[in-house]
C-alpha positions as a LaTeX table, in Angstrom:
\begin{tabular}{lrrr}
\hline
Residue & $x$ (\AA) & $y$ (\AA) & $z$ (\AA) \\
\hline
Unk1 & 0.25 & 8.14 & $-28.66$ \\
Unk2 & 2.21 & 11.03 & $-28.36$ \\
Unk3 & 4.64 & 12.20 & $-30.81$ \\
Unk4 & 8.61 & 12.45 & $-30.35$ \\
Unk5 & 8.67 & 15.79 & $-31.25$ \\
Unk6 & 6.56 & 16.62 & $-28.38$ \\
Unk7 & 8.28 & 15.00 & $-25.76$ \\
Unk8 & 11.20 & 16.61 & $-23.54$ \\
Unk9 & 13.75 & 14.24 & $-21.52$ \\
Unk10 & 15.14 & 16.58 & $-18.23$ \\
Unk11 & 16.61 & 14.88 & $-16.03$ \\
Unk12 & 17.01 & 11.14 & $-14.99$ \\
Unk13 & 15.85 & 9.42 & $-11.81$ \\
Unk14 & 16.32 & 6.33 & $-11.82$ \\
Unk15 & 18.75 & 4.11 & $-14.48$ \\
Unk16 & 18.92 & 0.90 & $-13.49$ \\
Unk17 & 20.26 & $-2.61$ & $-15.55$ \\
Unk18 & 16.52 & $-3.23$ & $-16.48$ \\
Unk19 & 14.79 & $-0.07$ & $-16.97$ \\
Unk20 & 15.36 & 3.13 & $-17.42$ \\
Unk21 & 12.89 & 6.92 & $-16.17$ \\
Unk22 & 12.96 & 10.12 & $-16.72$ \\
Unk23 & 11.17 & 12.93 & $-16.05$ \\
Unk24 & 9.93 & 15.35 & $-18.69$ \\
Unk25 & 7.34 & 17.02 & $-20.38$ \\
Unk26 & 4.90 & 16.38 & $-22.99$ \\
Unk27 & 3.44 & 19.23 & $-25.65$ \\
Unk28 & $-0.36$ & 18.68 & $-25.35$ \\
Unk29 & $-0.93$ & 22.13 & $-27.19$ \\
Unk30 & 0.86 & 24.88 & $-28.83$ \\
Unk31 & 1.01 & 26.62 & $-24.87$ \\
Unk32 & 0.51 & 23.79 & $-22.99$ \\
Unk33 & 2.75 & 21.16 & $-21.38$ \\
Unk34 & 2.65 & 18.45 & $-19.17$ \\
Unk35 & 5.05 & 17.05 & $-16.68$ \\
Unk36 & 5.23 & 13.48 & $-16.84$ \\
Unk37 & 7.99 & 10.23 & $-16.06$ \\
Unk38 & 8.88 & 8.68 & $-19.19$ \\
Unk39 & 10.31 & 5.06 & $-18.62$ \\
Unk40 & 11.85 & 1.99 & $-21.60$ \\
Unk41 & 14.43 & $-0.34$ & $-21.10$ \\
Unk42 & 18.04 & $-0.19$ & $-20.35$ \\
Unk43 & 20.69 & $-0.67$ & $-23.40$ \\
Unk44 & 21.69 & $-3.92$ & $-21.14$ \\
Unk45 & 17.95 & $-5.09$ & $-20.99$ \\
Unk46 & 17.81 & $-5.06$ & $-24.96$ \\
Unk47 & 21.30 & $-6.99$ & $-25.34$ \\
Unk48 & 20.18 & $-9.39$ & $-22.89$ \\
Unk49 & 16.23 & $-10.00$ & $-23.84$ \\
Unk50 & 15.56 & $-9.51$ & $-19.75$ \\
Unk51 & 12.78 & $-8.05$ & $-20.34$ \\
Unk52 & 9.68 & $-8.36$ & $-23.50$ \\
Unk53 & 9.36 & $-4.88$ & $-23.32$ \\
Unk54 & 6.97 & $-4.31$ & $-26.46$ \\
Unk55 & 4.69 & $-7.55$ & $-24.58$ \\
Unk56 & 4.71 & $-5.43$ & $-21.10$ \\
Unk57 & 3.80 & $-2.27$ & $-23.10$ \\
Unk58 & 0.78 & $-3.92$ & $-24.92$ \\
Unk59 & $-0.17$ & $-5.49$ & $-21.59$ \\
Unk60 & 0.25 & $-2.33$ & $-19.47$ \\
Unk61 & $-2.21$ & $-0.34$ & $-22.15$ \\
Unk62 & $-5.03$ & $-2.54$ & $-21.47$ \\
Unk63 & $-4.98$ & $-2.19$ & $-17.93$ \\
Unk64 & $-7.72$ & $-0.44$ & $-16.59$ \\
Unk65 & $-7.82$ & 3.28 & $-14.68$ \\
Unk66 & $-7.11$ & 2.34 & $-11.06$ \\
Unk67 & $-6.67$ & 5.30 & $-7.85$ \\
Unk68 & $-3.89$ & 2.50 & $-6.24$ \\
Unk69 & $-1.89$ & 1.98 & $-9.77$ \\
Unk70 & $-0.13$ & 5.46 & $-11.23$ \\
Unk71 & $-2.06$ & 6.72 & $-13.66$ \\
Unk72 & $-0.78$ & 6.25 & $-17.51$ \\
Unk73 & $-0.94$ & 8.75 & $-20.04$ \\
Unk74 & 0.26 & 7.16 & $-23.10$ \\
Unk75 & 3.31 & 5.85 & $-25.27$ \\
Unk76 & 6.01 & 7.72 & $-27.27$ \\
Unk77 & 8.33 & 6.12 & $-29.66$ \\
Unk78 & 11.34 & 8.41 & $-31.29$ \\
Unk79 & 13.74 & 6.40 & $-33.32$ \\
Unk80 & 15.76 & 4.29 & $-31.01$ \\
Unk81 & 12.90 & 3.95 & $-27.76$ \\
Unk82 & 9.47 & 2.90 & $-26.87$ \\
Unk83 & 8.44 & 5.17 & $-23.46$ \\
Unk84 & 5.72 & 4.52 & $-21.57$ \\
Unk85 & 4.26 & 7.84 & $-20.04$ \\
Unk86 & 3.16 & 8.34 & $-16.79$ \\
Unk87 & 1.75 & 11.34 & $-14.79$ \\
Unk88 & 4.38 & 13.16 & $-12.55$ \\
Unk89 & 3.37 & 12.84 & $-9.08$ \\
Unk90 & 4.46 & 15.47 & $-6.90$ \\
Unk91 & 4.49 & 12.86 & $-3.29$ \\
Unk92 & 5.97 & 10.99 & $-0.54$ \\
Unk93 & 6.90 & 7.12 & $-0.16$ \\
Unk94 & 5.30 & 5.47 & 2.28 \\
Unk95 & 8.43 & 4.87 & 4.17 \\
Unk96 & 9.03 & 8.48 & 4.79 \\
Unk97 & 4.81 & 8.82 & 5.62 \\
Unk98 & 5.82 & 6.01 & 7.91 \\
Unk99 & 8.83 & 7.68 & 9.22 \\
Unk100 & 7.48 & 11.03 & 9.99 \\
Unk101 & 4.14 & 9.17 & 11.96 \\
Unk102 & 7.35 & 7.58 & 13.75 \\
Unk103 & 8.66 & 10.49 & 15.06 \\
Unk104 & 4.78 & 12.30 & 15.82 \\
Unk105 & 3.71 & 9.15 & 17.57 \\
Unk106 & 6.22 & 10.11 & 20.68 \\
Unk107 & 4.05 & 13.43 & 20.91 \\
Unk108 & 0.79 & 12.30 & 19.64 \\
Unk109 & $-0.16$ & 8.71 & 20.06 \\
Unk110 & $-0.22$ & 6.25 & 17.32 \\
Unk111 & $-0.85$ & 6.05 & 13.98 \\
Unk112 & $-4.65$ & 6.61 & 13.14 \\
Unk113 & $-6.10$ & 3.01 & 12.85 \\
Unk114 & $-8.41$ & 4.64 & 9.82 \\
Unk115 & $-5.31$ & 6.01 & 8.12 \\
Unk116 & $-3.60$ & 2.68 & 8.49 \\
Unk117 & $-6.68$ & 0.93 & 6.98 \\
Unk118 & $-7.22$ & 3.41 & 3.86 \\
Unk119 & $-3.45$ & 2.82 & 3.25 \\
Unk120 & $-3.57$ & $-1.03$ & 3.51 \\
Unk121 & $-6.71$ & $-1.46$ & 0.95 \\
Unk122 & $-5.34$ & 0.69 & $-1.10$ \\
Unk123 & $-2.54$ & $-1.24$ & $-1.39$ \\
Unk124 & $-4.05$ & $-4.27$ & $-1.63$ \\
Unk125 & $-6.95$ & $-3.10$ & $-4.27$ \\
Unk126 & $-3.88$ & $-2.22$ & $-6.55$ \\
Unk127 & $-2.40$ & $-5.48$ & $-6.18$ \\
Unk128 & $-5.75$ & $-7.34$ & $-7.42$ \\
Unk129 & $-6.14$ & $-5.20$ & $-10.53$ \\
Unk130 & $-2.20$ & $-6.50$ & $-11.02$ \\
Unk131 & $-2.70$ & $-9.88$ & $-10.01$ \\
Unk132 & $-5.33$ & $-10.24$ & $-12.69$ \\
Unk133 & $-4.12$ & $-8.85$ & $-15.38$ \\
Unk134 & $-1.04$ & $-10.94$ & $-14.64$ \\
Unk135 & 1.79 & $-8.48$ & $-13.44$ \\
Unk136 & 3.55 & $-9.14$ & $-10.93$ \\
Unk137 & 5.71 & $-6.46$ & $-8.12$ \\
Unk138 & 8.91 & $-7.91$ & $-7.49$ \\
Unk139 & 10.62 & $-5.86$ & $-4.86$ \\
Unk140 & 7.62 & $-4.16$ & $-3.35$ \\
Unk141 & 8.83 & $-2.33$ & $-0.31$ \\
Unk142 & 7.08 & 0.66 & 1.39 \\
Unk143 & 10.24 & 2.72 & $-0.31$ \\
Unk144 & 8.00 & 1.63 & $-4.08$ \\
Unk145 & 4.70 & 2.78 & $-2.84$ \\
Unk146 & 3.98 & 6.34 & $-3.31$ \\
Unk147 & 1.46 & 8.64 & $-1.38$ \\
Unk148 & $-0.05$ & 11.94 & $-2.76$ \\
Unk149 & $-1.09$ & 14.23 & $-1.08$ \\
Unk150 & $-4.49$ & 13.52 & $-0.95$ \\
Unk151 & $-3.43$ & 10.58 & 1.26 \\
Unk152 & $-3.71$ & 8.00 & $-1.93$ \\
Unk153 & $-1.70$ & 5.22 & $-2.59$ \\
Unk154 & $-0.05$ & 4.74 & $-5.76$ \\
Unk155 & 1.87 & 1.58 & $-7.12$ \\
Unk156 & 4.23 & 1.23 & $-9.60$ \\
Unk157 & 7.30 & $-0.66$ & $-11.07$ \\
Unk158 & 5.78 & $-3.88$ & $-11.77$ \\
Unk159 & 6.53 & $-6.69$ & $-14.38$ \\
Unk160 & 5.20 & $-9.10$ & $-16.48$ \\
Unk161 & 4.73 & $-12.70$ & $-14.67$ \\
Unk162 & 7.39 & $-14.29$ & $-16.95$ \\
Unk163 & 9.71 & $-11.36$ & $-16.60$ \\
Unk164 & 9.49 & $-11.20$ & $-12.36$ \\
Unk165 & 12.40 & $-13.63$ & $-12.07$ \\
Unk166 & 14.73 & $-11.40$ & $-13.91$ \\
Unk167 & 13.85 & $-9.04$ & $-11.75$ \\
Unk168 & 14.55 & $-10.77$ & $-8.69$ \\
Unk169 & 17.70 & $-11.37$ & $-9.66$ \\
Unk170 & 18.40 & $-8.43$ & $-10.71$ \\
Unk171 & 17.80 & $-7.56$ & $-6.76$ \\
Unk172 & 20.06 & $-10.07$ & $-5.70$ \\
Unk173 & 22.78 & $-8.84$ & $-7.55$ \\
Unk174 & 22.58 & $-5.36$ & $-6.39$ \\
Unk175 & 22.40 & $-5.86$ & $-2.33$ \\
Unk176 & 22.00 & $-8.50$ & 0.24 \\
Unk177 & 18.61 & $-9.44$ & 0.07 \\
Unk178 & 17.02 & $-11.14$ & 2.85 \\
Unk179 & 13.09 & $-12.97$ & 3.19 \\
Unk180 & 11.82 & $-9.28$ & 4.07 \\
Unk181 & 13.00 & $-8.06$ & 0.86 \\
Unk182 & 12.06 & $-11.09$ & $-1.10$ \\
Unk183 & 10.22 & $-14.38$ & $-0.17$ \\
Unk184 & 12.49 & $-17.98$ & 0.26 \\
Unk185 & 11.62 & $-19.09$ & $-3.06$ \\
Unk186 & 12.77 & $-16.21$ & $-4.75$ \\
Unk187 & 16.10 & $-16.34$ & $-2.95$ \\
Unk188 & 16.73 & $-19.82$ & $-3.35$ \\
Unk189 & 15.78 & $-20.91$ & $-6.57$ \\
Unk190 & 14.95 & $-17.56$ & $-8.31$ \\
Unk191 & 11.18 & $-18.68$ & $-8.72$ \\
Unk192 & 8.63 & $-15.87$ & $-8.25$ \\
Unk193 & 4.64 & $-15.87$ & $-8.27$ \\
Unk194 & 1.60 & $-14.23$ & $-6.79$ \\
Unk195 & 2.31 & $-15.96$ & $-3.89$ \\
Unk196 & 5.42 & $-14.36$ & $-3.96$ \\
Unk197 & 3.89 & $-11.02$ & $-3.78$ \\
Unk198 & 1.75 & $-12.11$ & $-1.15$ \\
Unk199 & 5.13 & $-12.37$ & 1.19 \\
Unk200 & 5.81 & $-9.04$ & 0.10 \\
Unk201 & 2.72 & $-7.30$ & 0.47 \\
Unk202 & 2.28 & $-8.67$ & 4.14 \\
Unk203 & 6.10 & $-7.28$ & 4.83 \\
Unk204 & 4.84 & $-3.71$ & 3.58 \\
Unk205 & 1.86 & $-3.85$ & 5.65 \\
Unk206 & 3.32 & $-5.15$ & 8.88 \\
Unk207 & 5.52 & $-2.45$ & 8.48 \\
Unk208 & 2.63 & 0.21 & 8.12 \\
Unk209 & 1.53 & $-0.59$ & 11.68 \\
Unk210 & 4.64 & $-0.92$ & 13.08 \\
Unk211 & 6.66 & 2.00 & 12.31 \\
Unk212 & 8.56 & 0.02 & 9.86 \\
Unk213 & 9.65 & $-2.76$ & 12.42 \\
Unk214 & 11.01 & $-5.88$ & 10.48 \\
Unk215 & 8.58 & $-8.66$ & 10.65 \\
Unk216 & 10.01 & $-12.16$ & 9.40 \\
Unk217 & 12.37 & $-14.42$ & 10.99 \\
Unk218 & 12.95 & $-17.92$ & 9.22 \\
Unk219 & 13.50 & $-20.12$ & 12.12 \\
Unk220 & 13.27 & $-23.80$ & 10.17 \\
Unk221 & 12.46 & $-25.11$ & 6.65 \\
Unk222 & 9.11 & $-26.75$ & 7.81 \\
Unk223 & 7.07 & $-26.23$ & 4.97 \\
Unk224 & 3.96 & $-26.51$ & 6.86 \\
Unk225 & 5.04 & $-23.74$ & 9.41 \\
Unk226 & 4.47 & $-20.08$ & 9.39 \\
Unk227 & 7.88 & $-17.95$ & 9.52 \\
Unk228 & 8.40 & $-16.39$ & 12.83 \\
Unk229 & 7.41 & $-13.28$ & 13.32 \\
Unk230 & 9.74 & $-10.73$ & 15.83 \\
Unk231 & 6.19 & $-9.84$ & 17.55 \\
Unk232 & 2.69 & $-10.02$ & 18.30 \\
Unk233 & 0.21 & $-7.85$ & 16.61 \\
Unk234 & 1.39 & $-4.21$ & 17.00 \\
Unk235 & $-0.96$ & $-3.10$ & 20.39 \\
Unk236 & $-2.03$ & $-0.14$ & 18.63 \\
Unk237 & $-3.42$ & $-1.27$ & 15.87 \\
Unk238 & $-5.60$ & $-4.07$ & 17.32 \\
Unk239 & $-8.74$ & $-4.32$ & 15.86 \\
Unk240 & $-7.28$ & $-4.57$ & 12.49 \\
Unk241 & $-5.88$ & $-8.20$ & 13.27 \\
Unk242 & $-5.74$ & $-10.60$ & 10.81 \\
Unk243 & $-4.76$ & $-14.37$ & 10.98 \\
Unk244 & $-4.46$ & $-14.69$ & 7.58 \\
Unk245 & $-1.99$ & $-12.32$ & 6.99 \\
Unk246 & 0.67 & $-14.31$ & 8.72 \\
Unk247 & $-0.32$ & $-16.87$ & 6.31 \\
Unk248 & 1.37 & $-15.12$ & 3.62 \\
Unk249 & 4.46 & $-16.01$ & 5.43 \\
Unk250 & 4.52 & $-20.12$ & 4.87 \\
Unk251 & 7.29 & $-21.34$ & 3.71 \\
Unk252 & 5.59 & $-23.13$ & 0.94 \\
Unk253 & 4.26 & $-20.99$ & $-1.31$ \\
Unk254 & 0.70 & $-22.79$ & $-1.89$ \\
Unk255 & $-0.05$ & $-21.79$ & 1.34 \\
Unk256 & $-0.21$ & $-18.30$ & 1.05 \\
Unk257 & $-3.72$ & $-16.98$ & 0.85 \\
Unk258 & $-4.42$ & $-14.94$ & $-2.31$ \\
Unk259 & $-5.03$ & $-10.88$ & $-2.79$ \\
Unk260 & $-8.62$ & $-11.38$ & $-3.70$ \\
Unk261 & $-8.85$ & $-13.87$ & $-0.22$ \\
Unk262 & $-6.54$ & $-11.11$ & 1.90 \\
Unk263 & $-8.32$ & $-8.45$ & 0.60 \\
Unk264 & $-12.11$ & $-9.18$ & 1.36 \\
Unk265 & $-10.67$ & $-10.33$ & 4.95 \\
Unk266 & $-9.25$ & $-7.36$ & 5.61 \\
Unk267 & $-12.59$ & $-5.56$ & 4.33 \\
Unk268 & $-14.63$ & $-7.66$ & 6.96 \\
Unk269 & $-12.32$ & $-6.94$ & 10.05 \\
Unk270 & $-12.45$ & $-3.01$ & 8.95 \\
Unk271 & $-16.02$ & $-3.23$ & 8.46 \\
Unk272 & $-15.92$ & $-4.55$ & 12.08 \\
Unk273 & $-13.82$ & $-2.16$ & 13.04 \\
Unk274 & $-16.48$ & 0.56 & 11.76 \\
Unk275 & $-19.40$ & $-1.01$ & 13.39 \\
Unk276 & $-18.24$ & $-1.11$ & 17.00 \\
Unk277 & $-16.97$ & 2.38 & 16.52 \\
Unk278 & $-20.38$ & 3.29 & 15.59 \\
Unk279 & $-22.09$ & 1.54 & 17.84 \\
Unk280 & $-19.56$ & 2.80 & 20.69 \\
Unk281 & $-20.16$ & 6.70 & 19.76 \\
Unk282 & $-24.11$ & 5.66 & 19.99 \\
Unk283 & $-23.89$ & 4.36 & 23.45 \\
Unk284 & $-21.62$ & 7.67 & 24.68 \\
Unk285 & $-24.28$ & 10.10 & 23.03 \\
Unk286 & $-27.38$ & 7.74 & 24.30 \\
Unk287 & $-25.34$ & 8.24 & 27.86 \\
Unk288 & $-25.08$ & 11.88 & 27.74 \\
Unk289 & $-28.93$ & 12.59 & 27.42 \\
Unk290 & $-29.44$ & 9.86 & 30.42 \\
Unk291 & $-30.25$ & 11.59 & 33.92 \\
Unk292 & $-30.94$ & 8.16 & 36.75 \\
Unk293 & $-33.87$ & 8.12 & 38.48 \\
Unk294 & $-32.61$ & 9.03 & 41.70 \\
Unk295 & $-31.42$ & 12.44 & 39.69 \\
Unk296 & $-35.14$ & 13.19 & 38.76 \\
Unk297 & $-36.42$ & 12.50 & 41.79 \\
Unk298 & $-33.54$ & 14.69 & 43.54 \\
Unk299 & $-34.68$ & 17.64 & 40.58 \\
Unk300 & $-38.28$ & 17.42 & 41.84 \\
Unk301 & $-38.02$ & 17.76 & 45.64 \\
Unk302 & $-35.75$ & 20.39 & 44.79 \\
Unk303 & $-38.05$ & 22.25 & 43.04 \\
Unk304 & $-41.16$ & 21.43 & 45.62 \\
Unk305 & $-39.23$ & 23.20 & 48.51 \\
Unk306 & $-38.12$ & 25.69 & 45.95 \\
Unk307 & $-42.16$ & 26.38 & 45.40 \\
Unk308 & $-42.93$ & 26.35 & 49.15 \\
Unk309 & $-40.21$ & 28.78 & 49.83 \\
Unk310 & $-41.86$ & 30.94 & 47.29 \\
Unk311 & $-44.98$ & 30.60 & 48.90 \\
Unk312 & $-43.67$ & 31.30 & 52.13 \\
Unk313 & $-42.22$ & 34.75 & 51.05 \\
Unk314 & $-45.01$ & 35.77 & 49.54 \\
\hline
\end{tabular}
């Protein structure tokens, strides 16, 4: 825990009607200080009970080290706030990672299918270690997921299970949402799950290997029936396809396949994905140190009339 006295509010980024971050320092010696994000809940929050703030903060401590989730550093209470403090991350979203790959692909050529891949299990390992601790990430968009510049991954902004449908309406209220910002259920009747997530962690990663193309069309209220999607699997990123993660677009919510289940799928496809490579980069060295028979037999009568010609002259 670090003391009030040591910590330094700057400047706000972001005050919304449930929480509230700053970014600031902390005194970790006499000559030594830290930049860090400090975030609590709004005055409107408190008044309203939107949000069991001292519940999340107990929760949030226990949660393991993860490279996907930002990394926490502690808590500091002064006399009228509880912070949470995180480490400062000097980064990029993913939508502006996304955006500049948009604009290099007309040059270049697509997105690396290996970059894609590290991006997606990141962002999909973070969501397990969430899942089971029970938080939940209403409003996951690639705009919330951060990338350092190491090329890492980093979630954040997540709530407690029982607090996610304050959140989502909380969303509502502030723009037109539609079912690639948040899943049918939420819209409708304000419920939100993991299954919920699930529609909005296959959004983000459609997006990721599409150049941010928006993936979901509701067509009809089947319940049995997968959402339409605006296209086939994006040509350039082909051998990362993945039935199941147009599952996570049902209608009904119970058929969405879980993290865990999305997760180790996506492991065996890139695992696939590895192994041809491999195997493909064996086969185009084994082909380079192959000379045909005819070619040996061509290299020896050329070097019999070579020797006779020798002979000859001497």
């Amino acid at each position: 825990m670090f003391r009030s006295k040591d910590m330094c509010l700057i400047i706000i980024m972001n005050s919304g009607n449930l929480l509230s971050r700053w970014m600031g320092t902390i005194s970790l010696s006499k000559n030594h200080t830290k930049c860090v994000v400090f975030s609590t809940v709004s005055d409107v929050t408190v008044k309203n009970c939107d949000i069991q703030w001292n519940t999340y903060v107990k929760r949030v401590l226990d949660l393991p080290a993860h490279n996907s989730l930002v990394k926490l550093e502690g808590i500091c209470v002064n006399q009228v706030n509880l912070y949470l403090v995180h480490e400062h991350l000097t980064c990029d979203s993913l939508e502006s990672i996304i955006s500049s790959r948009r604009i290099a692909s007309y040059r270049y050529g697509a997105f690396p299918t290996s970059e894609v891949a590290s991006y997606l299990m990141d962002i999909l390992g973070g969501m397990e270690v969430l899942h089971s601790f029970g938080f939940l990430l209403p409003g996951l968009s690639t705009k919330k997921v951060l990338v350092t510049d190491k090329g890492q991954c980093k979630l954040y902004d997540f709530f407690l299970s029982e607090d996610a449908p304050n959140k989502t309406r909380n969303m509502k209220s502030e723009k037109d949402c539609s079912i690639n910002d948040l899943p049918p259920e939420a819209l409708l009747r304000n419920e939100y799950s993991q299954a919920s997530d699930m529609w909005c962690v296959a959004v983000v990663l459609w997006k990721l290997m599409t150049y941010d193309l928006i993936p979901v069309v509701l067509q009809n209220m089947d319940e049995r029936k997968v959402c339409s999607v605006t296209q086939d699997w994006p040509a350039s990123h082909l051998g990362l396809k993945n039935p199941l993660l147009f599952e996570c677009w049902m209608y009904d919510d119970s058929f969405r396949p879980s993290v865990n289940k999305l997760r180790s799928s996506f492991e065996e496809v890139i695992r696939n994905v590895q192994a041809f490579s491999i195997s493909e980069d064996t086969e185009e060295s084994m082909s380079d140190l192959y000379i045909s028979m005819d070619g040996i037999k061509t290299t020896l009568q050329r070097n019999s009339e070579m020797d006779r010609t020798q002979l000859s002259l001497e």
